[in-house]
C-alpha positions in Angstrom: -13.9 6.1 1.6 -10.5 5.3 0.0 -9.1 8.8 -2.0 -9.3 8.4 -5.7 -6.6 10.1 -8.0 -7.4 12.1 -11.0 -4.1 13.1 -13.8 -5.4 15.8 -16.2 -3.3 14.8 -19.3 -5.7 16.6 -22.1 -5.2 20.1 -23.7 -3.8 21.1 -27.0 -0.2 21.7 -25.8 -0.3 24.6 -28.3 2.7 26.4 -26.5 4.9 23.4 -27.5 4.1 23.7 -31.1 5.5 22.4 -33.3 7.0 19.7 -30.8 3.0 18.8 -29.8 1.4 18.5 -33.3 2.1 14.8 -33.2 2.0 13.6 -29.8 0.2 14.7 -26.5 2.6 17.0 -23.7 2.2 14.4 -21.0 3.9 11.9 -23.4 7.4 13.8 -24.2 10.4 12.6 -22.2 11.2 14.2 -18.9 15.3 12.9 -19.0 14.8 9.1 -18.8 11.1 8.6 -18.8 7.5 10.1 -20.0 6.5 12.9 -18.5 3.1 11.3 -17.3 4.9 9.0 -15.0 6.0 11.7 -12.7 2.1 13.0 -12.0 1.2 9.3 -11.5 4.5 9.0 -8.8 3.1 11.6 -6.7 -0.5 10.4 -6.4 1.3 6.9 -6.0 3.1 8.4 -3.1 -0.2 9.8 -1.7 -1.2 6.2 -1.3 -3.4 6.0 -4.3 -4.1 3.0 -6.6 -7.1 3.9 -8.3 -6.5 6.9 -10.9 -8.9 8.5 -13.9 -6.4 9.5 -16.9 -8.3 12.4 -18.7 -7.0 12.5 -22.3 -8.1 14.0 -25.5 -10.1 11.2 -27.5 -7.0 11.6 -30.2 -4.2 11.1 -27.5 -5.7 8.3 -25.6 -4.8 5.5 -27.5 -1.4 6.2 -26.9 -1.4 6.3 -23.0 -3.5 2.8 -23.4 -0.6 1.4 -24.6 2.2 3.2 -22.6 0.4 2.6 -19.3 -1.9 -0.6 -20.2 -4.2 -1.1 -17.0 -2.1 -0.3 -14.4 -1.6 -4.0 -12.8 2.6 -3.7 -13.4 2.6 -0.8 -10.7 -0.4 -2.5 -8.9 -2.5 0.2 -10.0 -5.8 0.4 -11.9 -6.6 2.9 -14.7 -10.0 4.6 -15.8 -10.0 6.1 -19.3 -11.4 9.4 -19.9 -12.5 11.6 -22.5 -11.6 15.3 -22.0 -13.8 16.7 -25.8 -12.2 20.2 -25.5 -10.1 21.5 -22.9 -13.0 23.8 -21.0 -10.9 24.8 -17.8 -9.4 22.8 -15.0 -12.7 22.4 -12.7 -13.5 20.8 -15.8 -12.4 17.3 -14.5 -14.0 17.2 -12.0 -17.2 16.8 -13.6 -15.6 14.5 -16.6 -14.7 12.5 -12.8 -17.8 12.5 -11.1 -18.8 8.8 -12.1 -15.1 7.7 -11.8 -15.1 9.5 -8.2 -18.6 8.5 -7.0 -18.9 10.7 -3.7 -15.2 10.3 -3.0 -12.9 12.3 -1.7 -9.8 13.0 -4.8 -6.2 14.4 -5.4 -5.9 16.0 -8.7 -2.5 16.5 -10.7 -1.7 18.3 -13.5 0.0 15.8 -16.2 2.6 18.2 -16.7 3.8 19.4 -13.4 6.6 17.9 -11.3 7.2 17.5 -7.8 10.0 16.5 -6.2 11.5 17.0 -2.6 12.2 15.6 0.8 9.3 15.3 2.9 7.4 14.8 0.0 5.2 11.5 1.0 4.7 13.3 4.6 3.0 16.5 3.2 0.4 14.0 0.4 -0.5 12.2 3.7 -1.5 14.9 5.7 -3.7 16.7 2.9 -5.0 13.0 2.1 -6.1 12.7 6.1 -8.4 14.9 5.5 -11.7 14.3 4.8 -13.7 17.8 4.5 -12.8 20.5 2.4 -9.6 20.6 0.3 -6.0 21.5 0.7 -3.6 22.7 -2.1 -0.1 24.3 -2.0 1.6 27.4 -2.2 5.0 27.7 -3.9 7.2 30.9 -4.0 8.2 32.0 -7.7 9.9 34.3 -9.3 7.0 35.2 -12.1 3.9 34.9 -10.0 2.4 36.7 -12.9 1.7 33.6 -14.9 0.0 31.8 -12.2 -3.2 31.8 -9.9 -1.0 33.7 -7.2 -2.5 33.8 -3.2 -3.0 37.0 -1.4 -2.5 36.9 2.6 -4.4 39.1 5.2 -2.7 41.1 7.9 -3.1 38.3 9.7 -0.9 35.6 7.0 -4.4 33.9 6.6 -5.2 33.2 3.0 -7.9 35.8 2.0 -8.1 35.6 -2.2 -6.7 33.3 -4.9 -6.1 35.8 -8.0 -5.7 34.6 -11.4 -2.7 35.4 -13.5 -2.4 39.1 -11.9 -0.8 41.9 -13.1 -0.1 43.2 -10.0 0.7 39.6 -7.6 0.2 40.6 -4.2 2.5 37.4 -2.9 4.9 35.3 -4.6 2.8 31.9 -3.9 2.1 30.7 -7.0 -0.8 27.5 -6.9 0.5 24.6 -8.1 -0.9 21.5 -9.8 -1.7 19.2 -7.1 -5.4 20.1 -5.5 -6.6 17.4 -2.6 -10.2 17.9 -2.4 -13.3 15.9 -1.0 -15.8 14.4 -2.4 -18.1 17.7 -3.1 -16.3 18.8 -5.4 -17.9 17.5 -8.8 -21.2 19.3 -7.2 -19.0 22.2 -6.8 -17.8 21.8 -9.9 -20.9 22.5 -12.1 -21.6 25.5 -10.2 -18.7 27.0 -11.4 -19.5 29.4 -14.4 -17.3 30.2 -17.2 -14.4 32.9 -17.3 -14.2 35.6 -19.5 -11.7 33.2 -21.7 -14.7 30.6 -21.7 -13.1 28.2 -19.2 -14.4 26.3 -16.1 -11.2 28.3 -13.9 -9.8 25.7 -10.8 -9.5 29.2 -8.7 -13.2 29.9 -9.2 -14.0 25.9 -7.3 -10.9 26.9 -5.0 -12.3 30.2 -4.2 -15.5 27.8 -3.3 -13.7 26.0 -0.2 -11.7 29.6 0.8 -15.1 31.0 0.9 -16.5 28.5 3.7 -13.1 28.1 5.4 -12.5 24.8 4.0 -9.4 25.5 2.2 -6.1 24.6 3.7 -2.9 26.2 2.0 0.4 24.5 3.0 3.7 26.1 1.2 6.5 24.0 -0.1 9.3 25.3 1.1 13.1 25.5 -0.5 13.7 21.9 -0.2 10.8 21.1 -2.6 11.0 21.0 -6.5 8.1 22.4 -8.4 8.3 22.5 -12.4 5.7 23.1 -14.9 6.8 22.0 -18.4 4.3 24.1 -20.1 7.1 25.8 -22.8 10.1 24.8 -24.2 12.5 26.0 -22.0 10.7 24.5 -18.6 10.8 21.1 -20.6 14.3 21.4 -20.8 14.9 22.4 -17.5 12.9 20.1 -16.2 14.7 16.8 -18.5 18.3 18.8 -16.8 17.0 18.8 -13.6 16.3 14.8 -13.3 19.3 14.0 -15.4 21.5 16.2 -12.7 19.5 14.7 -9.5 19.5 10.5 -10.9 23.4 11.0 -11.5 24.6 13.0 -8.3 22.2 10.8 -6.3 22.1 7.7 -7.7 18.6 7.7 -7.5 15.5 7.5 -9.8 12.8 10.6 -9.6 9.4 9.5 -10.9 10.4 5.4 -10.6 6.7 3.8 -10.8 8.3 0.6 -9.9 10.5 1.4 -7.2 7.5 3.0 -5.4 4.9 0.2 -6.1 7.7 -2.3 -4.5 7.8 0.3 -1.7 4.5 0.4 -0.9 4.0 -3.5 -1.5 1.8 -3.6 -4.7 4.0 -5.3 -6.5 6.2 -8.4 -5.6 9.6 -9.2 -6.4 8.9 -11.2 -9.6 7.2 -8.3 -11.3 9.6 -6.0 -10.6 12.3 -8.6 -11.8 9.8 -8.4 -15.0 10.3 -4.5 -15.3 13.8 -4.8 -14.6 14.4 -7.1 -17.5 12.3 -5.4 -19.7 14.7 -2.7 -19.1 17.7 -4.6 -19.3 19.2 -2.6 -22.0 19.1 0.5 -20.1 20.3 2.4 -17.2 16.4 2.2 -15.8 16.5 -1.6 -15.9 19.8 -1.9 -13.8 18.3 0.6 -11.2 15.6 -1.8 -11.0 17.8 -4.7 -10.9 19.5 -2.6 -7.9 16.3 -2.3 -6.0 15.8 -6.2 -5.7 19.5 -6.8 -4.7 19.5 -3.7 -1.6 15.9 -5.8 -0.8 17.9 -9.2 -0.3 20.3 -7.4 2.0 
């Protein structure tokens, strides 16, 4: 059964406030282009086409028309209604129709990933079928994250939320491959003390049978969460600085659809002209002339 991707874009973005009172996080501009596009490039990368877009029922409107159905990336979207933002594990039961017994990647609609290697590491956690795989990233504030502890042996052995006291500096990031149990796994989970539906809780599920697999991103990866103000901007320098040494796009939706043959050369002429105005649309222009070569 073919993977299915799931974006969480919903939430409050109360952290962002006042910047968030009009418009939902995923939908600020990461440097050259919404911050929604980069989730949707990694699950893209993982080989995925078929994608649930939770959004709050105020917010969804807008994606609609930012990301229409999906067909210009040779993607298709499912709409869904996040009512309140009741924890993480949440989505997988908003999901469970969408998913339908199929094995899923979740991302966070306001993380980034970036790095090389990248497509390599989504295809290995998407090969497999039973249980989940997530990944470990070392920080410097562990503190503000679900954080994993090791064994004397280096085997994962506990998945702590935001500790006071982190016993590694492997933060869990936004990006949790899963099979298809995990809807059913899901509503098992109970509430935290903060009222939420906690993703370590369905984590500490799969670590509990041995059907977790950790795999740390190493230096050469990029992982940014543009939860505050200052991570936003780091995260709009950090393309700006990569796109103009490189000469490369981060997060191009087109680029990778014409990669991965879901698109042809006359929609991604379309896109590019769309963009004429625009250093996007002369990347894209770019990416038809290198494929006449």
């Amino acid at each position: 059964m073919n993977r299915k991707g799931i974006i969480l874009a919903g939430g409050s973005g109360t952290r962002l406030f006042p910047v968030t009172m009009g418009i939902s996080k995923q939908l600020l501009p990461i440097f050259d282009k919404p911050m929604i596009f980069y989730p949707i490039s990694v699950l893209m990368l993982a080989g995925i086409r078929e994608i649930a877009v939770i959004t709050t029922a105020d917010d969804q409107a807008q994606f609609q028309r930012l990301l229409g159905g999906g067909e210009q990336w040779g993607l298709s979207f499912t709409w869904i209604v996040q009512q309140s933002p009741d924890g993480l594990a949440q989505a997988y039961i908003l999901a469970e129709g969408f998913l339908a017994g199929a094995p899923s990647a979740m991302v966070l609609g306001d993380n980034i990933f970036y790095g090389h290697g990248l497509p390599e590491m989504l295809a290995r956690a998407g090969e497999k079928i039973d249980g989940g795989t997530v990944f470990g990233y070392h920080v410097a504030d562990p503190e503000r994250y679900g954080v994993f502890a090791y064994d004397a042996a280096g085997r994962v052995s506990a998945i702590v939320e935001k500790p006071k006291k982190p016993p590694s500096s492997y933060a869990v990031t936004g990006l949790y491959f899963l099979d298809g149990c995990a809807p059913a796994r899901a509503h098992r989970v109970t509430p935290s003390a903060r009222g939420e539906l906690e993703i370590v809780s369905l984590l500490e599920m799969y670590l509990a049978e041995g059907q977790l697999e950790v795999e740390r991103m190493g230096r050469g990866f990029a992982w940014l969460d543009t939860g505050t103000h200052e991570s936003l901007l780091d995260a709009g320098n950090f393309v700006r600085t990569l796109q103009n040494r490189q000469g490369m796009q981060a997060g191009c939706l087109e680029e990778i659809a014409f990669q991965q043959g879901w698109i042809d050369r006359a929609m991604l002429a379309v896109r590019a002209e769309l963009f004429s105005k625009n250093n996007y649309g002369r990347y894209l222009l770019a990416v038809l002339e290198r494929a006449d070569q």
